[in-house]
N, CA, C and O atoms as a GROMACS GRO file, in nm:
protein
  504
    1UNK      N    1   9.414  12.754  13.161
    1UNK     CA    2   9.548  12.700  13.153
    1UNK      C    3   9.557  12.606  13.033
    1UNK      O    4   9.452  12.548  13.005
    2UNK      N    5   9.680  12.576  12.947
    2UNK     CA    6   9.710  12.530  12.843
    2UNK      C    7   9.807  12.431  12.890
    2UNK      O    8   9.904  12.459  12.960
    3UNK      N    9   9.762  12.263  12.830
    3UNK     CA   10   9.869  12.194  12.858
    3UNK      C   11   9.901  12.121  12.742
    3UNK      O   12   9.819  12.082  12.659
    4UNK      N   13  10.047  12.101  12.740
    4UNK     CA   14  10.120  12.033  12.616
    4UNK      C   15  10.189  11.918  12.707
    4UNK      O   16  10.264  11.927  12.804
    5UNK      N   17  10.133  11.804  12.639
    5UNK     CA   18  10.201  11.662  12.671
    5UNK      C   19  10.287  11.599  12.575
    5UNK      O   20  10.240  11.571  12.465
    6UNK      N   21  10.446  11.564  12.611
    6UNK     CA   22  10.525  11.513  12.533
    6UNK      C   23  10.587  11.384  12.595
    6UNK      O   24  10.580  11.335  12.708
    7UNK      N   25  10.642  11.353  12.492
    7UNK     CA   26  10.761  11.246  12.529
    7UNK      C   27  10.683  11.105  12.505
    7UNK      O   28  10.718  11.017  12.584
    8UNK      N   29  10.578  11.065  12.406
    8UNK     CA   30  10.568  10.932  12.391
    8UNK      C   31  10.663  10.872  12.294
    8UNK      O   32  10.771  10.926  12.270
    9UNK      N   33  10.634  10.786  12.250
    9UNK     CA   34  10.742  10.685  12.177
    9UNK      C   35  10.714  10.524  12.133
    9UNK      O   36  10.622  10.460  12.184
   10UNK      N   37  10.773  10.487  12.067
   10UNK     CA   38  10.782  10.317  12.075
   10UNK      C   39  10.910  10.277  12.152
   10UNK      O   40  11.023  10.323  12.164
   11UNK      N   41  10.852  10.186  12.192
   11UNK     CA   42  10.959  10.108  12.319
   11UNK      C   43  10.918   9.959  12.325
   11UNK      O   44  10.802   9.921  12.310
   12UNK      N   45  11.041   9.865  12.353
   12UNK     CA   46  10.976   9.722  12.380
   12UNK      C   47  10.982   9.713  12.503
   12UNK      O   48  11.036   9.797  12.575
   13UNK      N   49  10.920   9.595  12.548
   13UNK     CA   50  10.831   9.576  12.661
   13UNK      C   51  10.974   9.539  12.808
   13UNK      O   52  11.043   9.438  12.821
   14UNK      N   53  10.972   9.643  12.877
   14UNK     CA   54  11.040   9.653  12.959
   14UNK      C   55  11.076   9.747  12.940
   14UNK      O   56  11.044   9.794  13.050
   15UNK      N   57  11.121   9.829  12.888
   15UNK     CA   58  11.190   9.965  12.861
   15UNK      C   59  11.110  10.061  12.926
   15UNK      O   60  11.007  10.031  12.986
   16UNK      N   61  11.157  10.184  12.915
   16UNK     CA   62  11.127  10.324  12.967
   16UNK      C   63  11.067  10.406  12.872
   16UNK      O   64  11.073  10.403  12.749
   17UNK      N   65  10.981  10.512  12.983
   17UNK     CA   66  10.950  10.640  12.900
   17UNK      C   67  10.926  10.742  12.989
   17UNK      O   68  10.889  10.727  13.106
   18UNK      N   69  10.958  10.893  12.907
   18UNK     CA   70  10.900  10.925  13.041
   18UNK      C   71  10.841  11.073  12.966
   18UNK      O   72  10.913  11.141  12.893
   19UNK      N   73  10.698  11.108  13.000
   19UNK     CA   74  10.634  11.223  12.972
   19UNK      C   75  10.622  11.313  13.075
   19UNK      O   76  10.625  11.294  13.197
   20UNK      N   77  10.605  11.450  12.985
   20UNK     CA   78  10.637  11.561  13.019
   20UNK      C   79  10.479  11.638  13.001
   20UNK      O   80  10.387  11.623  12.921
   21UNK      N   81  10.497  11.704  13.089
   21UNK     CA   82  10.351  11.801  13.037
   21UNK      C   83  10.378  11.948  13.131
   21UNK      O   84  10.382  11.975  13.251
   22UNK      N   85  10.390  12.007  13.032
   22UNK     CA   86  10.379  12.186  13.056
   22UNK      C   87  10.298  12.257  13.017
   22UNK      O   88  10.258  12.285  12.904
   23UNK      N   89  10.259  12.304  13.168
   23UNK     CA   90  10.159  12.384  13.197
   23UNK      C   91  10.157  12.557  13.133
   23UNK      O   92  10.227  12.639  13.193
   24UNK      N   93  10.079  12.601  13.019
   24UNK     CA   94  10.119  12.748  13.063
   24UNK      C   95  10.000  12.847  13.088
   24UNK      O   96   9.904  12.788  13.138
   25UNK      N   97   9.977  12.995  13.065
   25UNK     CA   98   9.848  13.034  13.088
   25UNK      C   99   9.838  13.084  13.212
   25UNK      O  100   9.940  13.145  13.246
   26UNK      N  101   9.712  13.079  13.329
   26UNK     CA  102   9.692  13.114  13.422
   26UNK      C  103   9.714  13.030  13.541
   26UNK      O  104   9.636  13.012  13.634
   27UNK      N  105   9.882  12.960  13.517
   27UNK     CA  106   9.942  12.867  13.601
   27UNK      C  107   9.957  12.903  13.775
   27UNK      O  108   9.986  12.818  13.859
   28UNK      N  109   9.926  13.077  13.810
   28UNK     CA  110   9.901  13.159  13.933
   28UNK      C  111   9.823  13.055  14.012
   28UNK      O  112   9.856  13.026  14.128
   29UNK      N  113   9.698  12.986  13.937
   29UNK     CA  114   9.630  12.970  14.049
   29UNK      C  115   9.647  12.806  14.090
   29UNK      O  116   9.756  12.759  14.057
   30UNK      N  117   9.538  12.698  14.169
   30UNK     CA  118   9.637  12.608  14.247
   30UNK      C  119   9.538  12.500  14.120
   30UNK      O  120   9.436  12.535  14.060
   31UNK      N  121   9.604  12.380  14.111
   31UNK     CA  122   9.535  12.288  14.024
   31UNK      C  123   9.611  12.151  14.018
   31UNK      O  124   9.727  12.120  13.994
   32UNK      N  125   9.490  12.075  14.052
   32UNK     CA  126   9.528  11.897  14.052
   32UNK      C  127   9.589  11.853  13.933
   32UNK      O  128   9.570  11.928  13.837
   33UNK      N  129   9.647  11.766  13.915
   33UNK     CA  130   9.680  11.692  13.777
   33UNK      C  131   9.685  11.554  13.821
   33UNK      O  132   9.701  11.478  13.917
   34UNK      N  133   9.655  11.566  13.654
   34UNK     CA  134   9.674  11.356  13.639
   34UNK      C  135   9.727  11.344  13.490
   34UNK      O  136   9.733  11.431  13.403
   35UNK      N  137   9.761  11.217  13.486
   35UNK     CA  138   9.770  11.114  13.354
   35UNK      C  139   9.658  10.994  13.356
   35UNK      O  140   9.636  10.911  13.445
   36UNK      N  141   9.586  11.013  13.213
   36UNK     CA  142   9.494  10.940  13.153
   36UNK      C  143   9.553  10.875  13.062
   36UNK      O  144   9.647  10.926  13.002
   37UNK      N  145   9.505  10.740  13.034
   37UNK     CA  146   9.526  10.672  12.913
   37UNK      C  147   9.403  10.633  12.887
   37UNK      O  148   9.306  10.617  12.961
   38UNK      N  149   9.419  10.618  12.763
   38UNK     CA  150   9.299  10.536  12.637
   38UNK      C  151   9.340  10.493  12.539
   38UNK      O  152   9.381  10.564  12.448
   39UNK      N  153   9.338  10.299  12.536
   39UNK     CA  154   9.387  10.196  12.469
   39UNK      C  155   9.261  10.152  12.362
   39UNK      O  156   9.151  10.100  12.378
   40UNK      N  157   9.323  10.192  12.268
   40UNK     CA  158   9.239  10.093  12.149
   40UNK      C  159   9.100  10.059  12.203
   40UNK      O  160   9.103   9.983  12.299
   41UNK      N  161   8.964  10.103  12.158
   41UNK     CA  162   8.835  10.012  12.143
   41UNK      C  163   8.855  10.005  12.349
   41UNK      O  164   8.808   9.908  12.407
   42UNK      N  165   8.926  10.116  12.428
   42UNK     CA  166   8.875  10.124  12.581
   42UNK      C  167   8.812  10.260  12.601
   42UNK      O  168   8.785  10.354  12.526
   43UNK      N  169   8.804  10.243  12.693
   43UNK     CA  170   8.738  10.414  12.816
   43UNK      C  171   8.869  10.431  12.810
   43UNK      O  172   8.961  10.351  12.793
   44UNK      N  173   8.867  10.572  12.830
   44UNK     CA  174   8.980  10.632  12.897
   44UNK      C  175   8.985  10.606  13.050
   44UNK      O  176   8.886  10.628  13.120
   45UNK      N  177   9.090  10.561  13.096
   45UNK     CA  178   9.140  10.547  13.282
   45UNK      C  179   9.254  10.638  13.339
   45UNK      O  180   9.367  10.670  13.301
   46UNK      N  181   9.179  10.665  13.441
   46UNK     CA  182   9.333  10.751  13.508
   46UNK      C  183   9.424  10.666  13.534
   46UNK      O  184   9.380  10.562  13.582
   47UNK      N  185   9.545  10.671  13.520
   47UNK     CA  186   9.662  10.605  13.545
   47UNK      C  187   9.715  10.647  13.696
   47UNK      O  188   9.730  10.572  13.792
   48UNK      N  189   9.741  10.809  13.686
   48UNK     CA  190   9.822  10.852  13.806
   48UNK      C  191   9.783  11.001  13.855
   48UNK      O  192   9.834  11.085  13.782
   49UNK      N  193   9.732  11.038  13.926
   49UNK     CA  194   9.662  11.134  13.970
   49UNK      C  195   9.710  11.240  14.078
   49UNK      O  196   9.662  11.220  14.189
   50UNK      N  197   9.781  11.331  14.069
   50UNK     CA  198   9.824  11.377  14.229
   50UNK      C  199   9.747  11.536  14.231
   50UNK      O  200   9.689  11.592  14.137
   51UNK      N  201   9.769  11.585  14.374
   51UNK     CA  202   9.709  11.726  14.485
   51UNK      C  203   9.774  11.790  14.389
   51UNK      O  204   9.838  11.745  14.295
   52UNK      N  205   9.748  11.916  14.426
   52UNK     CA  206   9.807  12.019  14.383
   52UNK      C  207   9.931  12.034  14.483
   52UNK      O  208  10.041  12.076  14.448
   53UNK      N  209   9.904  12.002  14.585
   53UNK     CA  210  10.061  12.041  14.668
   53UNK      C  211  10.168  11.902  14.610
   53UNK      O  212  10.290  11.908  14.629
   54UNK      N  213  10.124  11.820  14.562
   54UNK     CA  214  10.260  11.732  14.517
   54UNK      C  215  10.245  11.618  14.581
   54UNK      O  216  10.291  11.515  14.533
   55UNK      N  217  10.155  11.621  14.743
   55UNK     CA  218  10.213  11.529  14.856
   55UNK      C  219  10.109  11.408  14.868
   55UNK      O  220  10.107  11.328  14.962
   56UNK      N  221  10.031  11.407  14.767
   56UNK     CA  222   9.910  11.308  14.763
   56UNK      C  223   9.884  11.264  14.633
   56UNK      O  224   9.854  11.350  14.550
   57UNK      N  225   9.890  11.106  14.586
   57UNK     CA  226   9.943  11.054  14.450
   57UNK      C  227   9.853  10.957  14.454
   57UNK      O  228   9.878  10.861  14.528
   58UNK      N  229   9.736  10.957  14.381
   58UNK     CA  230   9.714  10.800  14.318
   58UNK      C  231   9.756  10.735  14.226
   58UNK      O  232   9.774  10.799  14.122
   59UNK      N  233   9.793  10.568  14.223
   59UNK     CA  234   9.813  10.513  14.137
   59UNK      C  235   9.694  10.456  14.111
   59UNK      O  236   9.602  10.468  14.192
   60UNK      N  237   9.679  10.376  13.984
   60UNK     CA  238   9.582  10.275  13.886
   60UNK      C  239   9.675  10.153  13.948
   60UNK      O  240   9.797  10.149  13.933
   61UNK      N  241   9.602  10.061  14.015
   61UNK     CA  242   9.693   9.913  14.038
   61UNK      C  243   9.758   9.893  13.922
   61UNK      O  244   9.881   9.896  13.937
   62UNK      N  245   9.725   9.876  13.822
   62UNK     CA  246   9.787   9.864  13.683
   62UNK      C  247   9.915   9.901  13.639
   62UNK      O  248   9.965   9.851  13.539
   63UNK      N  249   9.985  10.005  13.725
   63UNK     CA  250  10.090  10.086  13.727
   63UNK      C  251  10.118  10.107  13.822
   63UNK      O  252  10.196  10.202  13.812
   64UNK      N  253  10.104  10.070  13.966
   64UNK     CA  254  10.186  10.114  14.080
   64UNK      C  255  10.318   9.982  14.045
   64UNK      O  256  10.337   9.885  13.972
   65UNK      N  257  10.377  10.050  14.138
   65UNK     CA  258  10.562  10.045  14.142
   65UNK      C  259  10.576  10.007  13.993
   65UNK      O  260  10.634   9.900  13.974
   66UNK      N  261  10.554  10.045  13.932
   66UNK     CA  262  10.620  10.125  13.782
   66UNK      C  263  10.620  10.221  13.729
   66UNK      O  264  10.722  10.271  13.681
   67UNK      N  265  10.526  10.264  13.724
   67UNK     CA  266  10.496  10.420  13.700
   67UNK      C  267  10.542  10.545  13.813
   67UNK      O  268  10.520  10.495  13.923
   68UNK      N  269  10.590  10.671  13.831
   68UNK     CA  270  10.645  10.791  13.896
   68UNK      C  271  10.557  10.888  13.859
   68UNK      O  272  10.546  10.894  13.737
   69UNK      N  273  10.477  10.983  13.934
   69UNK     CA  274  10.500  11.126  13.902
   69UNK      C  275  10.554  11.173  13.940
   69UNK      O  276  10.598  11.129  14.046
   70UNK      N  277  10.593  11.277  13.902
   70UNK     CA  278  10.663  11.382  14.001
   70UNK      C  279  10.631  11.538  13.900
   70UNK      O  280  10.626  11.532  13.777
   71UNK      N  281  10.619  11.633  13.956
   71UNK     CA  282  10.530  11.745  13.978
   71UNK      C  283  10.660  11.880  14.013
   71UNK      O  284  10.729  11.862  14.113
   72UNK      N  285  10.678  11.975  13.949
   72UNK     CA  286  10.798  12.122  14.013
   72UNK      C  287  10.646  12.206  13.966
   72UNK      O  288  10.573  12.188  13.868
   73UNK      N  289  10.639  12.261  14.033
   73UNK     CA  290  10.554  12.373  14.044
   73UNK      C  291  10.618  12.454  13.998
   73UNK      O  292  10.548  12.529  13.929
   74UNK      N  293  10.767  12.493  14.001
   74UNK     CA  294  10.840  12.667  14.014
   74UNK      C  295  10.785  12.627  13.832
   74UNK      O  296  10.709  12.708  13.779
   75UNK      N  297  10.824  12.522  13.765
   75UNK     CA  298  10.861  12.509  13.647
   75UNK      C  299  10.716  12.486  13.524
   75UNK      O  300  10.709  12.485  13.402
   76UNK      N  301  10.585  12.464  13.670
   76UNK     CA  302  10.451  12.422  13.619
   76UNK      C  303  10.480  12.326  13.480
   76UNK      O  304  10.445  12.348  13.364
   77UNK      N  305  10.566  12.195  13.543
   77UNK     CA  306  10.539  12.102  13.437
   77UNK      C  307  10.538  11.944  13.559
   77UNK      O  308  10.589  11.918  13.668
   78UNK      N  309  10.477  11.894  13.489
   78UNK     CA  310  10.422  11.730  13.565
   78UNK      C  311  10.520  11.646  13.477
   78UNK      O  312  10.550  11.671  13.360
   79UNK      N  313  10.567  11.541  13.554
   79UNK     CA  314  10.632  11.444  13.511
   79UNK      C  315  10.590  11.292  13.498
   79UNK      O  316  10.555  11.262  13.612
   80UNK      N  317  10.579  11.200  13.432
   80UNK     CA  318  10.534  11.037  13.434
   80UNK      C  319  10.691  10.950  13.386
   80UNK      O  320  10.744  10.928  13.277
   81UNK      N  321  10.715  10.927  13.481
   81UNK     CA  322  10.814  10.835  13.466
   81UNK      C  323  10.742  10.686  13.440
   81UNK      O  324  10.662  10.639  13.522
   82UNK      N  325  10.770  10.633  13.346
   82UNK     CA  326  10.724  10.482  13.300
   82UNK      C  327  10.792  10.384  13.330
   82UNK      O  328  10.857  10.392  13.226
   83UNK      N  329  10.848  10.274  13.393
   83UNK     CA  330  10.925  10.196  13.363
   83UNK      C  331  10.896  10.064  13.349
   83UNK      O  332  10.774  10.064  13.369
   84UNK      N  333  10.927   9.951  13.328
   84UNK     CA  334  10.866   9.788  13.287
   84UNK      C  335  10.760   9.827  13.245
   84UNK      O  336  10.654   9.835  13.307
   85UNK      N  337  10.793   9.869  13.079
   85UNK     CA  338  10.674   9.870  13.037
   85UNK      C  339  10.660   9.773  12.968
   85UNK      O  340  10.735   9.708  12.896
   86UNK      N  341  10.494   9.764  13.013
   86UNK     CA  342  10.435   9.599  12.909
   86UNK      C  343  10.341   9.681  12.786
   86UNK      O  344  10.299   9.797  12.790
   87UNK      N  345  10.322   9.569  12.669
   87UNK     CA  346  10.205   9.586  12.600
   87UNK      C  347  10.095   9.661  12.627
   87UNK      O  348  10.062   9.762  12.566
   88UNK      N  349  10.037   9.612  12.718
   88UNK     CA  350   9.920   9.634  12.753
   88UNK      C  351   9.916   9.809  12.820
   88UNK      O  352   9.809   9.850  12.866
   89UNK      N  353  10.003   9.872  12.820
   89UNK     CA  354  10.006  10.024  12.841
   89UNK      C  355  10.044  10.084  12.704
   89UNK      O  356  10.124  10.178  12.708
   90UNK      N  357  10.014  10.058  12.623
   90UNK     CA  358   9.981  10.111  12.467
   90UNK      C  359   9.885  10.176  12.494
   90UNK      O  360   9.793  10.130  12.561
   91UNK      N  361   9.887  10.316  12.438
   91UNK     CA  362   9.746  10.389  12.460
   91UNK      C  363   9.827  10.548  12.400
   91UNK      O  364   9.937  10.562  12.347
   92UNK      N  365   9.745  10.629  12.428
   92UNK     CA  366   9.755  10.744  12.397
   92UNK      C  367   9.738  10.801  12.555
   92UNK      O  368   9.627  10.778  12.602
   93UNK      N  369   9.838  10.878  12.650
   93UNK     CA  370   9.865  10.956  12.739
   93UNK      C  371   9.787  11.059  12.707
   93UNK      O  372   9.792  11.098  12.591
   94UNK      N  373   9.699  11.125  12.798
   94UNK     CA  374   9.679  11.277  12.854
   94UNK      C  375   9.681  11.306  12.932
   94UNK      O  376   9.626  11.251  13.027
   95UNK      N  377   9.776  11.450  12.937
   95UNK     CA  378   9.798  11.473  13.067
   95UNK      C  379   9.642  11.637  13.079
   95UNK      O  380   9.606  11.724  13.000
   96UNK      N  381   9.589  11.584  13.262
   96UNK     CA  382   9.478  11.684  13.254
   96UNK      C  383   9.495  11.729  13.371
   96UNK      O  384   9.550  11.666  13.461
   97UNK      N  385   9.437  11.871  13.382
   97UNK     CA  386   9.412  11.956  13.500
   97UNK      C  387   9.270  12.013  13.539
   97UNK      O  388   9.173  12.026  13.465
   98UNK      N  389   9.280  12.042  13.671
   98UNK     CA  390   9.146  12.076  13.724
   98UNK      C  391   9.160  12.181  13.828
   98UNK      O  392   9.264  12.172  13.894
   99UNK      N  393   9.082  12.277  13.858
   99UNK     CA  394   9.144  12.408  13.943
   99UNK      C  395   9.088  12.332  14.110
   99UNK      O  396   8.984  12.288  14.160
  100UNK      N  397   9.232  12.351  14.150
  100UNK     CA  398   9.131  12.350  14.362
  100UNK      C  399   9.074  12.452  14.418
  100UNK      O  400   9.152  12.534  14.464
  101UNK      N  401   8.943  12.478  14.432
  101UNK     CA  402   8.935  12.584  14.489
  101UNK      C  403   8.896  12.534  14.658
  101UNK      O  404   8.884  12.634  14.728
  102UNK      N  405   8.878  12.428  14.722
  102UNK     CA  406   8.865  12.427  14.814
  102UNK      C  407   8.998  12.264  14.867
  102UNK      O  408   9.018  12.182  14.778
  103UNK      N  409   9.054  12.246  14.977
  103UNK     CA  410   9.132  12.178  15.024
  103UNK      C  411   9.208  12.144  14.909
  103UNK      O  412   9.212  12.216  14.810
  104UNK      N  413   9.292  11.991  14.923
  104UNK     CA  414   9.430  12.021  14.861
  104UNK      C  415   9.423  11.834  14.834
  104UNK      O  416   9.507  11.756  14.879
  105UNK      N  417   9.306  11.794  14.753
  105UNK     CA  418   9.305  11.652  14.705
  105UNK      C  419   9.348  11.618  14.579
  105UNK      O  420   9.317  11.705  14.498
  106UNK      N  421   9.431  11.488  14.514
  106UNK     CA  422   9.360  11.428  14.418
  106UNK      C  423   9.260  11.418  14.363
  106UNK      O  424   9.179  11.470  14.439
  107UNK      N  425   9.200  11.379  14.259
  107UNK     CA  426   9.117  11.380  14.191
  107UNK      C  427   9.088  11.293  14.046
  107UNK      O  428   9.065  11.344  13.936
  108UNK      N  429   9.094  11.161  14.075
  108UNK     CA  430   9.090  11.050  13.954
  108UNK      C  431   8.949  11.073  13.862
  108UNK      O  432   8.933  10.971  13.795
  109UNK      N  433   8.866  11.150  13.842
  109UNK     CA  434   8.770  11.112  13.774
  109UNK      C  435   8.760  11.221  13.647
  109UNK      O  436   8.749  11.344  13.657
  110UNK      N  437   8.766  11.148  13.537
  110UNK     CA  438   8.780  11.258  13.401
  110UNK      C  439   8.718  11.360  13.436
  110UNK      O  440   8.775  11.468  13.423
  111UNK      N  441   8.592  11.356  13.488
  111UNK     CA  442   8.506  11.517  13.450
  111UNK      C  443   8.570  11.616  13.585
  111UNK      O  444   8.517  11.727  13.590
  112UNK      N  445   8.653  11.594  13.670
  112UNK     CA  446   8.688  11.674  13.731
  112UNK      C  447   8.803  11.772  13.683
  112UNK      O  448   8.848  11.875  13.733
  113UNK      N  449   8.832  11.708  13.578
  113UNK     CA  450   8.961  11.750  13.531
  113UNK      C  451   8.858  11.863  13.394
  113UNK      O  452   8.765  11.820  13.326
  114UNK      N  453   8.914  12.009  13.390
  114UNK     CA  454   8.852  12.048  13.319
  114UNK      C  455   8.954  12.071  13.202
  114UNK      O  456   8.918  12.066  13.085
  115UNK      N  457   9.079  12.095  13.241
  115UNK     CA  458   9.191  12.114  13.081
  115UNK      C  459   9.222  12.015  13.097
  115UNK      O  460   9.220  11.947  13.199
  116UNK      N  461   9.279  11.974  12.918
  116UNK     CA  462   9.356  11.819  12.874
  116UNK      C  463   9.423  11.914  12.777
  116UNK      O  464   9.393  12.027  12.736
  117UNK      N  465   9.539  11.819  12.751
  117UNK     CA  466   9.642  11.812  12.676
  117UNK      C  467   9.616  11.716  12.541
  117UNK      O  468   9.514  11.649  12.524
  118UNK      N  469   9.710  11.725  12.466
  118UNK     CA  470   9.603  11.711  12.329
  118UNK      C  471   9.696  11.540  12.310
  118UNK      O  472   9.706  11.490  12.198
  119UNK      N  473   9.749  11.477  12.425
  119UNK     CA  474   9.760  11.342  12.402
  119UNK      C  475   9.921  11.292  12.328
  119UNK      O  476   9.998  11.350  12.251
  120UNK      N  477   9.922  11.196  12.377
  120UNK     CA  478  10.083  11.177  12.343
  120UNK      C  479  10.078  11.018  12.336
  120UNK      O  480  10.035  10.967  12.439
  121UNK      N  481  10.108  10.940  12.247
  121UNK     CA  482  10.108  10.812  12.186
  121UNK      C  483  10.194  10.728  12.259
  121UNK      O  484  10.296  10.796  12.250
  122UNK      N  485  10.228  10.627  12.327
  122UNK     CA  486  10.298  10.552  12.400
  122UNK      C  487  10.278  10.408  12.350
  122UNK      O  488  10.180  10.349  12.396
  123UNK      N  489  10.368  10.333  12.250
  123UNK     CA  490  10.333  10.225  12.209
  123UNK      C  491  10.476  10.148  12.272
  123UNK      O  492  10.589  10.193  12.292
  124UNK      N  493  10.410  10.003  12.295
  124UNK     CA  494  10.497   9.916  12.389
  124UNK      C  495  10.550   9.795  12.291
  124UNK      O  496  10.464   9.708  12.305
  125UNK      N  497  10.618   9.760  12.228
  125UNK     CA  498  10.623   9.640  12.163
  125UNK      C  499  10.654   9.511  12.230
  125UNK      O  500  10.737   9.510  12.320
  126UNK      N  501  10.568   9.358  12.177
  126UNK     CA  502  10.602   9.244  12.256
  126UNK      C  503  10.735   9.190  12.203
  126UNK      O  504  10.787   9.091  12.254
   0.00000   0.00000   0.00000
């Protein structure tokens, strides 16, 4: 499967954003997603992580009640709604996938995720 992540931007600090990532390829079969960031001179961290069925979501404390996913399967594209955004979520977005072949979890840890998206820039101004 092939994923394209869009919709970063500059924004000042409070404002919105919101990325997009479409899935295409061998989208038939079932697969977790998340959003990663990686800030300047950091690790990359999962931000927001959900199941393949839609109904199970981690947040990064860092971003709960600001951050949204939301997930259409018919349309195989993932959504990150951003909002109060601060500085400190400057980074470069990827959005990544990983196939389920057994039950129907999340999955926060980079190496589970075997496709990435080639990253989308999200800068916050103070």
């Amino acid at each position: 499967v092939q994923l394209q992540a869009f919709g970063g931007g500059l924004v000042q600090t409070g404002g919105s954003l919101r990325l997009s990532c479409a899935a295409s390829g061998r989208t038939s079969s079932r697969y977790f997603m998340g959003w990663f960031r990686q800030a300047p001179e950091k690790e990359r961290e999962c931000v927001v992580a959900t199941n393949w069925s839609g109904g199970s979501t981690y947040y990064a404390d860092s971003v709960k009640g600001r951050f949204t996913i939301s997930r259409d399967s018919a349309k195989n594209t993932v959504t990150l709604q951003m909002n109060s955004l601060k500085p400190e979520d400057t980074a470069v977005y990827y959005c990544a996938a990983g196939r389920e072949y057994y039950g129907d979890s999340y999955h926060y840890s980079q190496d589970s995720h075997a496709y990435w998206g080639q990253g989308t820039l999200v800068t916050v101004s103070s």
